[in-house]
PLY file of the C-alpha trace (Angstrom):
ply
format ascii 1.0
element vertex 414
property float x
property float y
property float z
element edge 413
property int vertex1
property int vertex2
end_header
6.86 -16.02 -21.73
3.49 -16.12 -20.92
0.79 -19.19 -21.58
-1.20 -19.20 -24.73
-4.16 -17.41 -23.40
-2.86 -15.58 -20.03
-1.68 -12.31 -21.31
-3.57 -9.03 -20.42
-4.74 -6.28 -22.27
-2.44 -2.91 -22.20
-5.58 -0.65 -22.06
-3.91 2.03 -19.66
-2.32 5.53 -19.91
-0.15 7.35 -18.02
-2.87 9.04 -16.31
-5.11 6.00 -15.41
-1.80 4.38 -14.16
-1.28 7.66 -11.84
-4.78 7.67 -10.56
-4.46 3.59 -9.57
-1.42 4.38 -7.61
-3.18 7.88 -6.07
-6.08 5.40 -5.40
-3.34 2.85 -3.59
-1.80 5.52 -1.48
-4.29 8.14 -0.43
-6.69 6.20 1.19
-7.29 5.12 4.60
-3.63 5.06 5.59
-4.01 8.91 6.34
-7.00 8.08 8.32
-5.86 5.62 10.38
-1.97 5.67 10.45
-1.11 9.37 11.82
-2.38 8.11 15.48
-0.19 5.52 16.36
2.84 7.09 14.16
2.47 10.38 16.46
2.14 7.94 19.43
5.25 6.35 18.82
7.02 9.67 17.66
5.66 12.25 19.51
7.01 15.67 18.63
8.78 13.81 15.75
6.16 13.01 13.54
6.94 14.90 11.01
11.09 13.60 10.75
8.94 10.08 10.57
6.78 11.38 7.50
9.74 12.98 5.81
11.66 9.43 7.08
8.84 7.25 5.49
8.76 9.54 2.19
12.53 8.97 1.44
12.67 5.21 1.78
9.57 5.43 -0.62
11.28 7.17 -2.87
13.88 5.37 -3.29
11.38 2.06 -3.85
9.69 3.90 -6.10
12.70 5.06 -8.39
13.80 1.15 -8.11
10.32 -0.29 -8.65
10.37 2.43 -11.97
13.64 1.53 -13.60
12.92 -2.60 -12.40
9.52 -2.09 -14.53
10.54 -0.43 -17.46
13.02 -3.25 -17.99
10.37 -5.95 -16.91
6.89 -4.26 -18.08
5.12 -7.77 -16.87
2.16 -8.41 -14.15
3.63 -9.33 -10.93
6.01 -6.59 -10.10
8.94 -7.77 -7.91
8.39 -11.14 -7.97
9.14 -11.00 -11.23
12.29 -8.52 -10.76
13.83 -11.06 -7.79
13.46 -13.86 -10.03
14.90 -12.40 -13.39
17.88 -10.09 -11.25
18.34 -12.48 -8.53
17.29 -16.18 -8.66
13.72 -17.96 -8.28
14.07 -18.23 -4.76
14.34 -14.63 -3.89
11.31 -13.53 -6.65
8.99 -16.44 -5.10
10.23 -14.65 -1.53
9.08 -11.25 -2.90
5.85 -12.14 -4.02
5.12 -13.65 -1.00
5.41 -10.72 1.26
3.51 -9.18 -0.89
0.66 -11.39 -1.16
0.20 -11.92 2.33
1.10 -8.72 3.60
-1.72 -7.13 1.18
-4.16 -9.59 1.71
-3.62 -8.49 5.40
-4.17 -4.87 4.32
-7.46 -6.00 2.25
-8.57 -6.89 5.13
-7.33 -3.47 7.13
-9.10 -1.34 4.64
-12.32 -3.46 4.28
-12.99 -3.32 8.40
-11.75 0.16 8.24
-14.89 0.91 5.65
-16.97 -1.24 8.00
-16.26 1.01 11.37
-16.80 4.43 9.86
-20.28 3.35 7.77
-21.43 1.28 11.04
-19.38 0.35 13.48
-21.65 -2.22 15.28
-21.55 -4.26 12.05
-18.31 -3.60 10.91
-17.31 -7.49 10.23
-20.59 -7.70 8.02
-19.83 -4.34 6.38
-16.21 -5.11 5.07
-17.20 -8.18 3.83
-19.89 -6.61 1.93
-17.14 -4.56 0.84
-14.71 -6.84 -0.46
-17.86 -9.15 -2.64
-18.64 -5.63 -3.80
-15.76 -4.23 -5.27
-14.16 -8.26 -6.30
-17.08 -7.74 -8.79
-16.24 -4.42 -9.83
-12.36 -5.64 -10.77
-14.02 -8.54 -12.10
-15.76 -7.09 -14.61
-12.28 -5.40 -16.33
-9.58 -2.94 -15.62
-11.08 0.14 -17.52
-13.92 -0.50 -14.53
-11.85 -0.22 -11.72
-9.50 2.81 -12.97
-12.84 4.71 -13.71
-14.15 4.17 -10.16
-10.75 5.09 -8.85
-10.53 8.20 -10.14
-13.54 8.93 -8.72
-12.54 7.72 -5.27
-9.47 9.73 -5.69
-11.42 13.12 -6.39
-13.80 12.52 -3.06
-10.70 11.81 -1.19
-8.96 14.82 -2.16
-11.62 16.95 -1.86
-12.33 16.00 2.25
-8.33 16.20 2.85
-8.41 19.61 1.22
-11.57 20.55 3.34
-9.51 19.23 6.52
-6.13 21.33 5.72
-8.44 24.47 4.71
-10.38 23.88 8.09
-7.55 23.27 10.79
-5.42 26.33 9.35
-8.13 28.68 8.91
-9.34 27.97 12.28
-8.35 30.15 15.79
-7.16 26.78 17.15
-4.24 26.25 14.98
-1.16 27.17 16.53
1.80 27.12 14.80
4.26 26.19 18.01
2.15 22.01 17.50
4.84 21.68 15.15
7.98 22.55 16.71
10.01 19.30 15.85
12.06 17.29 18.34
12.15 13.63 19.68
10.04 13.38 22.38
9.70 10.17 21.45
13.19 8.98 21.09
15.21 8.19 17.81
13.49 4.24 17.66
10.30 5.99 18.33
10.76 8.10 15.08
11.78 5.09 13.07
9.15 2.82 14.42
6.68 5.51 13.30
8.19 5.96 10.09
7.65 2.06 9.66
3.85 2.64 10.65
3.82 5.71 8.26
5.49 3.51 5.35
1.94 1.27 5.15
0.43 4.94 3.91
2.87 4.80 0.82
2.94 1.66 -0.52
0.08 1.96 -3.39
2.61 2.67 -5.91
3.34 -1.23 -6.52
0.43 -1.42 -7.44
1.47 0.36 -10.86
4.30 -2.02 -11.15
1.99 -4.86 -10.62
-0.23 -3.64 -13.11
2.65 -3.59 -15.78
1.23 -6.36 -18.25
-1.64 -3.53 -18.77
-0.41 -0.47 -19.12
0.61 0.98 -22.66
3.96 1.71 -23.41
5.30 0.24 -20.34
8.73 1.26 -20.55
8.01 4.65 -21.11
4.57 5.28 -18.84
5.64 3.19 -15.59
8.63 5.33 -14.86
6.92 8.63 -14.80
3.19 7.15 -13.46
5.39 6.09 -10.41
7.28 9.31 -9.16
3.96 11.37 -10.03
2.01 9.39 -8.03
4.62 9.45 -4.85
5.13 12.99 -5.46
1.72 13.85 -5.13
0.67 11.74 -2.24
3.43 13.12 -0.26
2.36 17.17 -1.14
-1.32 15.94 0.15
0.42 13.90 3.76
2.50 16.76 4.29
-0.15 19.33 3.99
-2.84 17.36 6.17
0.02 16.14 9.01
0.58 19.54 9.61
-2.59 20.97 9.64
-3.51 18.11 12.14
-0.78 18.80 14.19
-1.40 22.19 14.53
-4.64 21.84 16.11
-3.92 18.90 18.35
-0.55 18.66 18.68
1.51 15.79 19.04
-0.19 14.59 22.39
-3.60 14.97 20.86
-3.23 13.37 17.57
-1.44 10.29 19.19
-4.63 9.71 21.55
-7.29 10.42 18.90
-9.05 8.04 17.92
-10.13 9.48 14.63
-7.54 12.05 14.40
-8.89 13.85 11.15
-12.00 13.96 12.67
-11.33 14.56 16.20
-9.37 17.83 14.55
-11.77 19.33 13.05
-14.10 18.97 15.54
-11.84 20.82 17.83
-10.95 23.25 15.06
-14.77 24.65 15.79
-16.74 22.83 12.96
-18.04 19.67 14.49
-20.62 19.84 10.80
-17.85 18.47 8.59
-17.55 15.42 11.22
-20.14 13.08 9.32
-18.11 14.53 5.54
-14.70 13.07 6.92
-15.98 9.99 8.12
-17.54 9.03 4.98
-14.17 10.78 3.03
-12.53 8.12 5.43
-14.81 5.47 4.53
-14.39 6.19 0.51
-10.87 6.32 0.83
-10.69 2.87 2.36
-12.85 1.66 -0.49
-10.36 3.18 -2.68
-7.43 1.40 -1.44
-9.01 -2.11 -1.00
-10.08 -1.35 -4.52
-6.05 -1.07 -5.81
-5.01 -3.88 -3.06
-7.25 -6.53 -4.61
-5.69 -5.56 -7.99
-2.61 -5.82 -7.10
-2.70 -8.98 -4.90
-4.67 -10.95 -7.70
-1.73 -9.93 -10.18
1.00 -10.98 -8.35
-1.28 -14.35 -7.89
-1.35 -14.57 -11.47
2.33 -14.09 -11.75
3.06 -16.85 -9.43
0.19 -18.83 -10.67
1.99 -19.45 -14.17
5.20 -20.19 -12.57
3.38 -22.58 -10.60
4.50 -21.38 -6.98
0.96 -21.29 -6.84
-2.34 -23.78 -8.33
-2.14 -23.43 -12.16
-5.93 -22.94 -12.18
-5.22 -19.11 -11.01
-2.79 -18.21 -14.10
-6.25 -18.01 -16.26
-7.29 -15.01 -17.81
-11.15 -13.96 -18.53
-11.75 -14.46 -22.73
-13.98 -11.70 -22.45
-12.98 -9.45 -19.65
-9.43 -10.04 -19.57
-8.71 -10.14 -16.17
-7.41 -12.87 -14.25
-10.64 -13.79 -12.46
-10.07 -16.87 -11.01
-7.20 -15.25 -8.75
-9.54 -12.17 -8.28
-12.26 -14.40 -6.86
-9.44 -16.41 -4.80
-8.00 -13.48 -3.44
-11.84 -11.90 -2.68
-12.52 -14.97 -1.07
-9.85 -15.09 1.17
-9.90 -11.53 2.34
-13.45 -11.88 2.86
-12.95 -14.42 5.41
-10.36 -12.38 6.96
-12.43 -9.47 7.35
-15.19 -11.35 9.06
-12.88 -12.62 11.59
-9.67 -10.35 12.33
-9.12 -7.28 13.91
-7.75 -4.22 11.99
-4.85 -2.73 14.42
-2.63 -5.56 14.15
-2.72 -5.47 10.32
-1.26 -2.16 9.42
1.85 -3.58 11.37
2.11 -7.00 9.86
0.96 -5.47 6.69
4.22 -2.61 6.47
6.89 -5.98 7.70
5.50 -7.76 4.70
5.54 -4.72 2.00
8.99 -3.46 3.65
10.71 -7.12 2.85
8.77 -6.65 -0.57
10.61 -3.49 -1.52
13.74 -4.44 -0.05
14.19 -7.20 -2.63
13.19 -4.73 -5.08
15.92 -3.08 -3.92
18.28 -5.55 -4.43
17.03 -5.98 -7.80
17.49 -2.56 -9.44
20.90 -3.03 -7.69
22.31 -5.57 -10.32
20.80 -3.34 -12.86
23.36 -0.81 -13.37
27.16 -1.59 -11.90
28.56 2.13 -11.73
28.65 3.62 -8.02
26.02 6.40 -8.63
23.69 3.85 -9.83
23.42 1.84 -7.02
23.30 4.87 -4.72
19.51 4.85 -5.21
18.65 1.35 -4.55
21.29 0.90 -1.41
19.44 3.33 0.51
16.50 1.80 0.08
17.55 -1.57 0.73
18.98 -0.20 4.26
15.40 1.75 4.69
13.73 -1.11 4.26
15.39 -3.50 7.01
15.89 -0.67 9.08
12.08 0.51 9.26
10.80 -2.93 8.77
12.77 -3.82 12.25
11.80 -1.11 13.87
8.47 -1.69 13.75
6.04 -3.36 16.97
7.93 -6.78 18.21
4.39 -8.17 17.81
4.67 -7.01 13.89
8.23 -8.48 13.19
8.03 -11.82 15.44
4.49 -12.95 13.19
6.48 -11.45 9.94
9.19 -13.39 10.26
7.10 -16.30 11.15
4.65 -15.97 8.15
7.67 -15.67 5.83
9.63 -19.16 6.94
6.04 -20.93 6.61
6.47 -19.16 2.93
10.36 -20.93 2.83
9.47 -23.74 4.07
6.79 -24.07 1.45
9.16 -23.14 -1.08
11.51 -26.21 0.23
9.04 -28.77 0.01
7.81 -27.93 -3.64
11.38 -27.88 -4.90
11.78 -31.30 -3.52
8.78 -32.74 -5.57
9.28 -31.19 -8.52
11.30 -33.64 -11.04
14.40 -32.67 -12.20
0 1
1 2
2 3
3 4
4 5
5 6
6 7
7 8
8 9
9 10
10 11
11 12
12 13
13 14
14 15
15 16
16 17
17 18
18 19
19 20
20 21
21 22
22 23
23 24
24 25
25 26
26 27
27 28
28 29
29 30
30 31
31 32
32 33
33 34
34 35
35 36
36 37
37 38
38 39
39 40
40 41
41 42
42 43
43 44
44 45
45 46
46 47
47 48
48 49
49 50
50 51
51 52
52 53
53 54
54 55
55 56
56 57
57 58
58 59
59 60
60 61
61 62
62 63
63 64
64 65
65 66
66 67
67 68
68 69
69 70
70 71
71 72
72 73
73 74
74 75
75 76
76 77
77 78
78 79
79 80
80 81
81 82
82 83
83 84
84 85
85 86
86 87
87 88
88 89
89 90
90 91
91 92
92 93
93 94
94 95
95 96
96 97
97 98
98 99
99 100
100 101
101 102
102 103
103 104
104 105
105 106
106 107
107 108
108 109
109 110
110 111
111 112
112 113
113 114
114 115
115 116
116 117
117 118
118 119
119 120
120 121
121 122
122 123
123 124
124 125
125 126
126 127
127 128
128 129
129 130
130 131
131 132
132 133
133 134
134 135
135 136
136 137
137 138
138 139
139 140
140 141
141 142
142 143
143 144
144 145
145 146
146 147
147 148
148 149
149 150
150 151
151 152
152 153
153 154
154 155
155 156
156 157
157 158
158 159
159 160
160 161
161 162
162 163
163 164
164 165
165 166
166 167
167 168
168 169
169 170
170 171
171 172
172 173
173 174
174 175
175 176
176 177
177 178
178 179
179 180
180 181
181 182
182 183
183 184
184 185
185 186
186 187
187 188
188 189
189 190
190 191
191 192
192 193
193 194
194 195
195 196
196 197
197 198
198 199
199 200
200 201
201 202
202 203
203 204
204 205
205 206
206 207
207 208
208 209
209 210
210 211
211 212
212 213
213 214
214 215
215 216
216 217
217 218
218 219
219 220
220 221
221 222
222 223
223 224
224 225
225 226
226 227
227 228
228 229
229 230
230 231
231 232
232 233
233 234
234 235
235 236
236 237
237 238
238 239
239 240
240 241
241 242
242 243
243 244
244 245
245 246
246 247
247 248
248 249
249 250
250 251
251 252
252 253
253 254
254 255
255 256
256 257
257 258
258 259
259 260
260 261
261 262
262 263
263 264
264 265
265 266
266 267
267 268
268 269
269 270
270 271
271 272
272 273
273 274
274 275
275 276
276 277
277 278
278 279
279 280
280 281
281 282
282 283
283 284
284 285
285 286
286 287
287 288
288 289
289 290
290 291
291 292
292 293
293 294
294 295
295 296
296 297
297 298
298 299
299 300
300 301
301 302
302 303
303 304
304 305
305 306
306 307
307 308
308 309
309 310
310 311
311 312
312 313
313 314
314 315
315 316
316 317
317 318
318 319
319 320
320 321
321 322
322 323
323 324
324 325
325 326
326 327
327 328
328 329
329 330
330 331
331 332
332 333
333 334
334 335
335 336
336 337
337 338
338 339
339 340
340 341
341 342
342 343
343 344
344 345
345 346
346 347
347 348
348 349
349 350
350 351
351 352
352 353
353 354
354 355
355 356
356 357
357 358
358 359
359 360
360 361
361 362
362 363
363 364
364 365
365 366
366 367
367 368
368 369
369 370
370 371
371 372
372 373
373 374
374 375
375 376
376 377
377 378
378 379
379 380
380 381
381 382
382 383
383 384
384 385
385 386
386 387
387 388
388 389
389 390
390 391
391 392
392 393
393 394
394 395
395 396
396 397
397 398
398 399
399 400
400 401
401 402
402 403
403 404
404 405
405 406
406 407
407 408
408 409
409 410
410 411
411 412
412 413
């Protein structure tokens, strides 16, 4: 039950629900994330992408089944508290919320260094006031705008792929696989890799607004994954085969960088603003998401009351939209992107892995739980795996989140 007042509008089809979780996925994570994932993996970058993809999919069948049974705003935090107790829901949504806010703030300075990178800060804060209004103003708004994001995107990836292969640069012996980069190299990559596909929860978040939940959510989900992963596959390997394993994990703007060495330095300024477009894209779904877990939380009071309201005429929750904005904006005027695509992944990795656990209890026959056990294991595996830097300021972000949790359920009467 929601508050007289709170509930959302289901305005959205299976296709707008596709297109926000294209919008979530391909975006700047392709950009920025096949660097440091081929500098951890080496000559195993691709078992990492195919390593990331399966742990996603198994999320994603979870996350489907989870919210066709629970078609409500808030996505796992509302599956952990239903399938497995308050404490582990409230735990859920609040990796989520700060991991994402962390990647809000990834993908606004990301849009800041590729439209001018001596005022980056200044840019992605411009960003984020920018596109809070857009979300503000409905959800129709922001799925429109989406899909159009989503159509750039695809159309500079597809120019990148068509480039690198066509070129006399490509070699096809850039993708002989192996482990250069050792077995924990491949995994910590995969976990790196992982913060490219985690848009889809943004569908599940979006639950209390899509029409015919039950039905839509389950196939928006694996059509989203499935397509994001053709487009990752297609563009790691044209990379690859024009820089290699070496190359791409010392570029600093690897899509760029290849098709400058692929002999068409021209399309430079085209990725770069693809790049910059895609980032918009995902900050776009993030700040959806983020404010509708906020909601979520906000009417079961883990979080100020004030934020459960919903817009009379807009119908969107706006005062958790303008929270969130707020908040990322002062986060993209003072942090620095590398270290968020790390924390970011710990964060969305315990997310999932309670999702996990979730679709678990669902079903109690052995096939079943096949699905949701792998994931679970993917999760803590990758989400362990990943820079000590990431984990050690994950873990510590989460027991402020406990501890939190503690103290309210000591002054709440009972």
């Amino acid at each position: 039950m929601t508050p007289a007042g709170s509930e959302l509008r289901r305005t959205l089809g299976l296709g707008d629900a596709a297109v926000v979780g294209l919008g979530s996925m391909i975006g700047a994570g392709i950009f920025a994330a096949l660097a440091p994932a081929a500098g951890a993996a080496g000559s195993g970058l691709l078992l990492a992408l195919a390593g990331a993809a399966v742990v996603a999919y198994c999320n994603a069948l979870s996350s489907a089944r989870l919210a066709a049974r629970y078609p409500a705003s808030g996505g796992t935090y509302v599956y952990g508290r239903e399938r497995l107790g308050e404490f582990w829901g409230y735990l859920a949504g609040w990796s989520f919320i700060v991991g994402k806010t962390a990647s809000c703030a990834a993908m606004a300075l990301t849009v800041g260094a590729y439209v001018w990178p001596e005022q980056a800060h200044t840019v992605a804060v411009a960003a984020v006031v920018a596109l809070t209004a857009v979300n503000y103003g409905g959800i129709q708004k922001s799925a429109w705008l989406t899909r159009v994001i989503v159509a750039v995107v695809l159309a500079v990836l597809a120019s990148v792929v068509v480039v690198c292969l066509g070129s006399g640069r490509s070699d096809a012996g850039r993708l002989d696989i192996g482990l250069s980069g050792g077995a924990g190299g491949v995994l910590q990559a995969a976990g790196l890799l992982f913060f490219a596909f985690a848009g889809y929860a943004r569908i599940a978040t979006l639950g209390e607004e899509v029409r015919d939940p039950r039905r839509t959510i389950p196939r928006a989900i694996p059509l989203a994954l499935g397509l994001t992963l053709a487009v990752y596959g297609c563009v790691a390997v044209a990379v690859l085969s024009v820089l290699g394993p070496v190359g791409l994990g010392q570029a600093t703007a690897p899509l760029a960088d290849a098709v400058r060495t692929a002999g068409l330095p021209g399309l430079v300024p085209v990725v770069r603003a693809g790049a910059a477009v895609a980032a918009l894209g995902s900050l776009l779904a993030l700040i959806l998401g983020v404010s509708r877990t906020t909601l979520a939380m906000a009417r079961d009071r883990h979080l100020p009351q004030a934020l459960a309201a919903v817009h009379p005429r807009f119908q969107v929750p706006h005062r958790a939209e303008l929270a969130v904005g707020a908040v990322v904006a002062v986060l993209a005027a003072t942090v620095d992107v590398r270290g968020a695509i790390g924390f970011s992944s710990f964060g969305v990795l315990v997310y999932y892995a309670v999702a996990n656990a979730s679709a678990w209890t669902l079903d109690p026959s052995r096939l079943s739980r096949v699905v949701p056990a792998l994931g679970l294991i993917g999760c803590v595996v990758l989400a362990f795996s990943l820079p000590a830097v990431s984990v050690v300021v994950g873990v510590g972000v989460l027991a402020v989140g406990v501890v939190a949790y503690g103290v309210r359920g000591q002054q709440v009467p009972r």
